[in-house]
C-alpha positions in Angstrom: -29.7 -88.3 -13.6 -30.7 -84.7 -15.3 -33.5 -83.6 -13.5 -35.5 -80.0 -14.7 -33.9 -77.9 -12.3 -30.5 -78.9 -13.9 -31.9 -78.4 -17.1 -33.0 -74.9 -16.3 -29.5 -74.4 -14.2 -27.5 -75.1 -17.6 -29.8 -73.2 -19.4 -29.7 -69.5 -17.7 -25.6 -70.5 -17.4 -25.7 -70.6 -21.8 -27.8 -67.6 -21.8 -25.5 -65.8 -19.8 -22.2 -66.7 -22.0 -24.2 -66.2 -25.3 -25.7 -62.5 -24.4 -22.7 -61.8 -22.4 -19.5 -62.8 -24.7 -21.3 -63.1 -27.9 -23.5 -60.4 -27.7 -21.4 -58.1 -25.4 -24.9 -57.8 -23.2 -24.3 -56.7 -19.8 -26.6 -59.5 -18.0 -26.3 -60.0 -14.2 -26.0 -63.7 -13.3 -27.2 -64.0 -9.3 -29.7 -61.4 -8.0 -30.4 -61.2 -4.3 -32.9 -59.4 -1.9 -33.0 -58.4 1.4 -36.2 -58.6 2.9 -35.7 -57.8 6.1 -33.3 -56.4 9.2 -34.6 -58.2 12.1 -32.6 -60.8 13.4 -33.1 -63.0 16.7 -29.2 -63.3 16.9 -26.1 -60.8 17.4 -23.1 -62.3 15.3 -20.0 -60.8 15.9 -18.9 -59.8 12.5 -22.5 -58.7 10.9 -23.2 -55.6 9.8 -26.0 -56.1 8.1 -29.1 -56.5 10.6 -30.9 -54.7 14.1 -30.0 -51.8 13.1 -33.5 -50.1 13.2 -34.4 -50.1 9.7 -37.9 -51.1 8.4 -38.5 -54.6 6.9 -39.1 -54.8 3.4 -42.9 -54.2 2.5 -44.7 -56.5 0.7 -45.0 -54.3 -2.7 -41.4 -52.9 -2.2 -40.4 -56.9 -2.2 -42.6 -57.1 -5.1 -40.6 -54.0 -6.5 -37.3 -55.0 -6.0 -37.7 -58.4 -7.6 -39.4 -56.7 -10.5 -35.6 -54.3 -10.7 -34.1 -57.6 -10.5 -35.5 -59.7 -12.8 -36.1 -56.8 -15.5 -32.1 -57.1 -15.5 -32.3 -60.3 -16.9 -31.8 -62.5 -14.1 -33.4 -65.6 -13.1 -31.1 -66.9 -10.2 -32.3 -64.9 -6.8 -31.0 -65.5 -3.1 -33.1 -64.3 -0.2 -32.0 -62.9 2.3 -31.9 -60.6 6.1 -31.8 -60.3 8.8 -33.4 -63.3 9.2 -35.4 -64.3 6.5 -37.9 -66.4 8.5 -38.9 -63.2 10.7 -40.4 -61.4 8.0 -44.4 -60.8 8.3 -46.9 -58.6 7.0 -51.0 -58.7 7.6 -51.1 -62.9 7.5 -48.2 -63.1 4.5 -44.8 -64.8 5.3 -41.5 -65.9 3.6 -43.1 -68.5 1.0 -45.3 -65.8 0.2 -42.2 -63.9 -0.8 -40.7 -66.9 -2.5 -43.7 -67.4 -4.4 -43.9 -64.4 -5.8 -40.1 -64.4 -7.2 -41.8 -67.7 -8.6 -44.4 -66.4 -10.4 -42.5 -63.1 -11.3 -40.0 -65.5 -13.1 -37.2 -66.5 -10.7 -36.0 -70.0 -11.7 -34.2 -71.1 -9.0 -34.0 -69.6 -5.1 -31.7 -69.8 -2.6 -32.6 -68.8 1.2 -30.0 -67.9 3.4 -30.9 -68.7 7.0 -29.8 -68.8 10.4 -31.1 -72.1 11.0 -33.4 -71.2 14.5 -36.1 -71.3 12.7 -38.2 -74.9 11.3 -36.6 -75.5 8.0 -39.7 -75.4 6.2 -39.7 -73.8 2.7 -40.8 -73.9 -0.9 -37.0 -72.4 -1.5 -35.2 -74.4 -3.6 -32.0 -74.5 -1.8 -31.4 -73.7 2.2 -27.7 -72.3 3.2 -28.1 -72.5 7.3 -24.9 -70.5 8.8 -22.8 -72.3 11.2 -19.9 -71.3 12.1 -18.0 -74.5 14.1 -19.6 -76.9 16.5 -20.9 -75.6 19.8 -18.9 -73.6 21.6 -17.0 -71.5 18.7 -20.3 -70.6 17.2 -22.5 -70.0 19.9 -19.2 -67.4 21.1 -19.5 -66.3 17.0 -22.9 -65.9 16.8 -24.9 -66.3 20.0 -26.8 -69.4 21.4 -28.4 -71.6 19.2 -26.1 -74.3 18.2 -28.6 -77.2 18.9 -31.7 -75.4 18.2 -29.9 -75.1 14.4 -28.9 -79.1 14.7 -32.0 -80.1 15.7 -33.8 -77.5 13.1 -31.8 -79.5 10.3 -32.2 -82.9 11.1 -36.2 -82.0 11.6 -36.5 -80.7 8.2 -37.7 -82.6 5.2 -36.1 -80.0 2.4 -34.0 -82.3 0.4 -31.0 -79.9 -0.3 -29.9 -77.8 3.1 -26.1 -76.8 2.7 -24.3 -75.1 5.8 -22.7 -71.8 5.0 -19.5 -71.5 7.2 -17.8 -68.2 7.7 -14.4 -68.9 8.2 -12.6 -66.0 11.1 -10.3 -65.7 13.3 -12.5 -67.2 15.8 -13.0 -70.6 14.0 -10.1 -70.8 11.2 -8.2 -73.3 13.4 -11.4 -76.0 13.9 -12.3 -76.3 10.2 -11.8 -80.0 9.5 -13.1 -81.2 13.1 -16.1 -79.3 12.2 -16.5 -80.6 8.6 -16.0 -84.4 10.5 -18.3 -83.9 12.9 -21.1 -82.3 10.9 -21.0 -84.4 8.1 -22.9 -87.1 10.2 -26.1 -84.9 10.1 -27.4 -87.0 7.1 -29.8 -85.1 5.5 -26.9 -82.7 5.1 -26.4 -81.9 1.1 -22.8 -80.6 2.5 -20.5 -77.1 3.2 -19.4 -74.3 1.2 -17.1 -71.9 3.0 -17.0 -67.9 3.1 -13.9 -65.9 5.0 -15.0 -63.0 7.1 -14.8 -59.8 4.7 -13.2 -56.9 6.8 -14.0 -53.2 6.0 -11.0 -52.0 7.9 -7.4 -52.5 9.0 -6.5 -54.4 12.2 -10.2 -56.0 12.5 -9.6 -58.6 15.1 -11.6 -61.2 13.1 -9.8 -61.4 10.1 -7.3 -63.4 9.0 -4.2 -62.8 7.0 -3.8 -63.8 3.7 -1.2 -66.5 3.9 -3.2 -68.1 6.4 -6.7 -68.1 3.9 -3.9 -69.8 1.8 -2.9 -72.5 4.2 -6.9 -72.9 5.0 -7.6 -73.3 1.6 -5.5 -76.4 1.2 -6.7 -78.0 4.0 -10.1 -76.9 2.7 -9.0 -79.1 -1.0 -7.5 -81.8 1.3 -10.9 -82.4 2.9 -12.8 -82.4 -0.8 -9.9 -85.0 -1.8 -11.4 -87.2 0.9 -14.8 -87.2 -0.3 -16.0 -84.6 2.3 -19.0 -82.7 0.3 -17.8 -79.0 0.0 -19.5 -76.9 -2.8 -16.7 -74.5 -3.0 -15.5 -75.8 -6.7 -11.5 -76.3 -6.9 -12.0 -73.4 -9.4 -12.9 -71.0 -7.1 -10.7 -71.9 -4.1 -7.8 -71.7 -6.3 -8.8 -68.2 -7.3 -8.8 -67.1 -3.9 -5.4 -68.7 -3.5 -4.1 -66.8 -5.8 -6.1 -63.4 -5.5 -7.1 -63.7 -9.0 -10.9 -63.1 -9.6 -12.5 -59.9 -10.4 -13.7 -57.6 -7.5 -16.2 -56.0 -7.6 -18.0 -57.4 -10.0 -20.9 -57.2 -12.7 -22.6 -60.3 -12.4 -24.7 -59.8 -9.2 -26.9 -57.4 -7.9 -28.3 -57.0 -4.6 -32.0 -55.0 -3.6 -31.9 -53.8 0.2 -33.0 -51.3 1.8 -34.8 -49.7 -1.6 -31.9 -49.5 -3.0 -30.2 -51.7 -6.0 -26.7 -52.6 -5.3 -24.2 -53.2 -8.1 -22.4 -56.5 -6.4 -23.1 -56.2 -2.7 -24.0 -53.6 0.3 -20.2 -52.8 0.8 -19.7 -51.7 -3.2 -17.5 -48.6 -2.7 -15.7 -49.7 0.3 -11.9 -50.2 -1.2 -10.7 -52.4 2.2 -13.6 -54.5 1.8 -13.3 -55.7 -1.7 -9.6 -56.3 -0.9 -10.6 -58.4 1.5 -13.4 -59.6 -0.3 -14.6 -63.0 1.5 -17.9 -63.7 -0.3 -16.9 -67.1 -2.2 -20.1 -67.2 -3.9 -18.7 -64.3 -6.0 -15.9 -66.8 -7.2 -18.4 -69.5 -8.1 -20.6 -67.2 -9.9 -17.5 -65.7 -11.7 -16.5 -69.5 -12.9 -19.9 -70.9 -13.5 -20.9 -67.8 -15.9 -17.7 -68.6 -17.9 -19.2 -72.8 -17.7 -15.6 -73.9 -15.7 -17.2 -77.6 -15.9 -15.6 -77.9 -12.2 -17.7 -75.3 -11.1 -20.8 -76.3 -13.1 -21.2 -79.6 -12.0 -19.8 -78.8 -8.2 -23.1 -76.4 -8.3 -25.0 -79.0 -9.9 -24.8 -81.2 -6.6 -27.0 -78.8 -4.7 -29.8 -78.4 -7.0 
């Protein structure tokens, strides 16, 4: 059954296509924000946190999502360092996410490491994991069954696990889809690879083996496992056919507005670009009705 958020989903998508194609507008589709660079783990393969830099004030957040959604957007992800770690004088993170609210944001996504309660007025909650205990506690530091425990705790009635796929887990994909899809207030997966900014990084993987993973990957949604990446989007990555970088997202981080993401510029990274949500937004702005309705599920 329809229910508003769907209604406001299909709306922004129609908006996009009519201002976009008909109108030749140059509209974003997805705006994110980092809030913060704090984070209470150490992943191998991020670049993007504990690196000294000051967390996002309160009227800089409020700046930023003003840049955002003055660009016509009305689809924001939040995100860090972790996003749960941001404070300032007795505000938190559904302070933050109230504001987008009330400046206009439709419909939020928070990305979050999952050691935190779940407990958020987000819309949708991506939790990284990155394989069952002992691959992603080596990946990305202890916390495996804080995270489990963290999910199954929660009341929020769509939680999706964002799984980076690297060298480190690319072998222990469908154990780990098996064995996580008995957490039942699970809405399901969708997969990322690890994007590399330069040759020989021991954590990526080559392409003829993103290939082979993205079959099994189409295997596993055949059997009725829920994975969000639509068959529209894995199949671009098969083929290394979607446009990189693109014009359909910006990011706000560090006070500055990024066209895409934080590694625009960086020719090795958008070769090996990994961030699947890209393809998704890429097919969902052009209403692919796989894609549409694969997106629908986590609403």
């Amino acid at each position: 059954m329809m229910n508003f958020k769907h209604v406001l989903f299909y709306k922004s998508s129609f908006l996009f296509i009519f201002n976009t194609l008909i109108l030749r507008k140059k509209i974003p589709f997805m705006g994110g924000i980092a809030i913060n660079d704090k984070c209470n783990l150490n992943c191998s393969y991020c670049s993007v946190s504990n690196r000294n830099i000051p967390d996002l004030t309160f009227n800089e957040i409020e700046k930023g999502l003003n840049i955002l959604r003055n660009k016509g957007i009305t689809n924001l992800y939040i995100e860090g360092g972790e996003p749960f770690m941001w404070k300032e004088n007795g505000k938190n993170l559904d302070d933050v996410i109230q504001l987008a609210k009330n400046i206009g944001f439709k419909f939020i996504t928070l990305y979050t490491n999952g050691t935190f309660p779940i407990e958020t007025i987000a819309d949708c909650v991506f939790v990284s994991l990155d394989g069952l205990k002992h691959i992603n506690n080596i990946v990305r530091g202890k916390g495996f069954e804080k995270i489990i425990l963290n999910i199954k705790n929660s009341n929020h009635k769509s939680i999706v696990i964002n799984c980076t796929i690297s060298s480190r887990n690319c072998d222990e994909i469908e154990n780990f889809v098996e064995k996580i899809s008995e957490i039942k207030n699970l809405k399901g997966f969708f997969f990322y690879f690890y994007t590399s900014s330069q040759s020989n990084d021991y954590l990526s993987i080559s392409f003829t083996k993103k290939q082979e993973i993205i079959k099994n990957i189409l295997l596993l949604k055949k059997r009725g496992y829920k994975i969000f990446n639509s068959n529209a989007g894995l199949k671009s990555v098969y083929n290394n056919k979607w446009p990189r970088p693109n014009n359909m997202s910006y990011l706000f981080a560090e006070n500055k507005i990024y066209k895409c993401c934080r590694m625009i510029g960086n020719d090795e990274a958008c070769r090996n670009c990994g961030f699947l949500g890209f393809t998704e937004i890429y097919h969902i702005s052009r209403l692919n009705p796989g894609a549409v309705l694969t997106a629908l599920n986590y609403l």
